[in-house]
N, C-alpha and C positions, 0 to 999 in steps of 0.2 A: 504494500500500500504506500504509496506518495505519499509523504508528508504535507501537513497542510502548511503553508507562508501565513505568521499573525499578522497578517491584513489587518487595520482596524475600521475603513472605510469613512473614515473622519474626513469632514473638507479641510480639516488646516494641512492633514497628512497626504492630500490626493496629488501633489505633483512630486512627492517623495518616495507613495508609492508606485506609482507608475513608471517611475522611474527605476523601483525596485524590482518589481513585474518583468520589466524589460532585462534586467539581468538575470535574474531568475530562469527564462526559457533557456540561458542558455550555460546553465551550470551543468556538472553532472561530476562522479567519483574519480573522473580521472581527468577534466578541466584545470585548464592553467590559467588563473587571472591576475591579469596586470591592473590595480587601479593608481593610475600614471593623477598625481597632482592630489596625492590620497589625502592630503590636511592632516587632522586626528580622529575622523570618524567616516564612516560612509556617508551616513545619512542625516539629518539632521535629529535633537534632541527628543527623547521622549518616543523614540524609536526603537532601543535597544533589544527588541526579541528579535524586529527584521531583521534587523544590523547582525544579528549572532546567528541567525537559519541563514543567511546567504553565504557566510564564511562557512560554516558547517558543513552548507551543500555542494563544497568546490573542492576538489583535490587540493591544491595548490595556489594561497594567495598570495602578491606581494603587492606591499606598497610601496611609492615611490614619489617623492618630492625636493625640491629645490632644498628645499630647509626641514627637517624633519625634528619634533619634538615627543614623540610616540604618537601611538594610536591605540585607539579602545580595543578594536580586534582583530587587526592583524597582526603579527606576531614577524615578518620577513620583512622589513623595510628596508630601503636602496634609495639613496639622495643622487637626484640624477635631473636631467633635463628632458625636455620632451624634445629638443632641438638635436639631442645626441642620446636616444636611449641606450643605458648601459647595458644592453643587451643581444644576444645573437639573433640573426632570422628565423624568422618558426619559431620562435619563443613560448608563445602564448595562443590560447584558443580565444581569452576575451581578452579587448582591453578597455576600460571605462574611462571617461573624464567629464568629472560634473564639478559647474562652475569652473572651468581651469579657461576654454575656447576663449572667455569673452577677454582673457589678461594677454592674450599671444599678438607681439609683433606680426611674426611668423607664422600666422596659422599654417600656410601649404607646406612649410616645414613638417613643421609636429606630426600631422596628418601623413606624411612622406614616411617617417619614422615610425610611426605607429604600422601604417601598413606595410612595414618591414618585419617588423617583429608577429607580424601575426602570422598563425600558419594558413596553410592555404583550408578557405572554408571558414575560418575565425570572422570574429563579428569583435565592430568597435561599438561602443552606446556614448553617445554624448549628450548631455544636458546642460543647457547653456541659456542663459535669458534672450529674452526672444528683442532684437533692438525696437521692432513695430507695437513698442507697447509705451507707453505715455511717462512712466516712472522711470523704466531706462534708457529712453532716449533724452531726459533732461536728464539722468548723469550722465550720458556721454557729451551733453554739452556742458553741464558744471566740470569735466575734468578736460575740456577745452579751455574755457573762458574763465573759470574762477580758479585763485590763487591753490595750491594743495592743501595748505590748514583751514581755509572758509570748506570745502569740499567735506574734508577730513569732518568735521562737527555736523555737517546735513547727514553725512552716512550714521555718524553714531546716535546722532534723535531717533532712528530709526533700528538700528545692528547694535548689539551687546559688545563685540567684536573689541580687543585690542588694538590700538593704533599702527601696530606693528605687525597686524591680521589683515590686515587691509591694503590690498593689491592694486595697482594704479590699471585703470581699465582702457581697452582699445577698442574693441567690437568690432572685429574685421572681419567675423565668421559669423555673422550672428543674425541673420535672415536666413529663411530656407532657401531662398535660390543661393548665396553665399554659401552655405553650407554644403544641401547637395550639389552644387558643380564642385565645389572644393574635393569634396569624397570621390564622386565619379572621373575628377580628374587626377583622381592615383588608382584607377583602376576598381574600387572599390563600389560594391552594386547596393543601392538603398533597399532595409528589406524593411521596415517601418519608419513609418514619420509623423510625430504628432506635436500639434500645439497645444500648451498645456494652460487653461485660464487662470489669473489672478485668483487667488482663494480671499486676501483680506487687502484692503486702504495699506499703507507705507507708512505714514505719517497720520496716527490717532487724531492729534490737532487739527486736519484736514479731511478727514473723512467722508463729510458730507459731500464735497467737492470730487473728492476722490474715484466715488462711486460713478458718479456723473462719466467720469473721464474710464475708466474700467467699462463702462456700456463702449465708449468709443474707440476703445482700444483691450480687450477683455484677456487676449492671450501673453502673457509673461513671460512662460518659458518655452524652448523647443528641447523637442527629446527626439534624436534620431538616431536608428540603428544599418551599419552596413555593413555586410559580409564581403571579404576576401574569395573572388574567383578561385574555383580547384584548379 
């Protein structure tokens, strides 16, 4: 019998687990997974049964980032770049990176890299905020036009986050036609693609506004998956 995934089907949780769902299909007792830009958790807070069944459910995980301070459950970490993965071809059956796309100079890089180390048949998952959404596209223009410390204090009214957690953003990959041409053009074939809606307002204080602009712009994040040609 298949194990059942503790899904909780909460709105605040629906684009964590969807996103979770998507890795999920493609685990199994002798999968190799790479999550490239790992942080210190997979998934966000008050998650931790998913977070512990997908590691469970993989042979082999490793995490990997620039800066490494631990992580809750992975246990194999590798400080490394995604511009030169420390790794050989065929490496991995998956490789994931959530929130990492929208930080890359480089996206056709990374993406070049990644579809190196996958074997043939492996599938990448990305999740990444969607730029056609009202909230991330004025931070893409606050980290044009406003100074880094005005910026810095708009992110934290909103993020718990460290100041020193907080990544300076580019959004080069981060519409679906950017994205899927980016994929397709390392050979790589799109086998799911979703936009995933705003679940709550950014900013408490604005709320009411907020919602307004979520009617007009509803989708926040994109979750894409694509498999490596045999």
């Amino acid at each position: 019998m298949t194990a059942v995934k503790p899904i909780t089907g909460a709105r605040w949780a629906a684009q964590s687990e969807s996103y979770a769902n998507l890795i999920a299909e493609h685990l199994n007792p002798q999968s190799r997974w790479l999550d490239s830009g790992c942080g210190e958790r997979i998934l966000e807070g008050n998650l931790d049964p998913l977070e512990d069944w997908l590691v469970q459910h993989c042979g082999v995980v490793i995490g990997m980032d620039i800066r490494l301070t631990g992580h809750r459950n992975i246990k194999q970490l590798v400080c490394g770049s995604l511009y030169g993965l420390p790794f050989a071809d065929s490496s991995f059956d998956l490789v994931t990176c959530s929130m990492v796309m929208e930080h890359l100079d480089q996206p056709e890089r990374a993406v070049a890299e990644i579809t190196r180390v996958l074997a043939p048949g492996g599938a990448v998952v990305i999740n990444t905020p969607n730029l056609w959404n009202y909230g991330v596209m004025a931070n893409a223009a606050a980290t044009k036009l406003l100074p880094a410390k005005w910026r810095l204090r708009l992110i934290q009214s909103s993020d718990a986050r460290e100041p020193d957690e907080i990544f300076p953003v580019r959004y080069r990959a981060n519409t679906f036609r950017r994205l899927i041409k980016l994929l397709s053009a390392n050979g790589l074939k799109v086998h799911q693609a979703f936009k995933l809606p705003q679940q709550s307002p950014f900013f408490p204080r604005t709320a009411k506004l907020e919602r307004l602009l979520v009617k007009m712009t509803p989708n926040s994040r994109l979750l894409v998956c694509a498999h490596k040609q045999d």
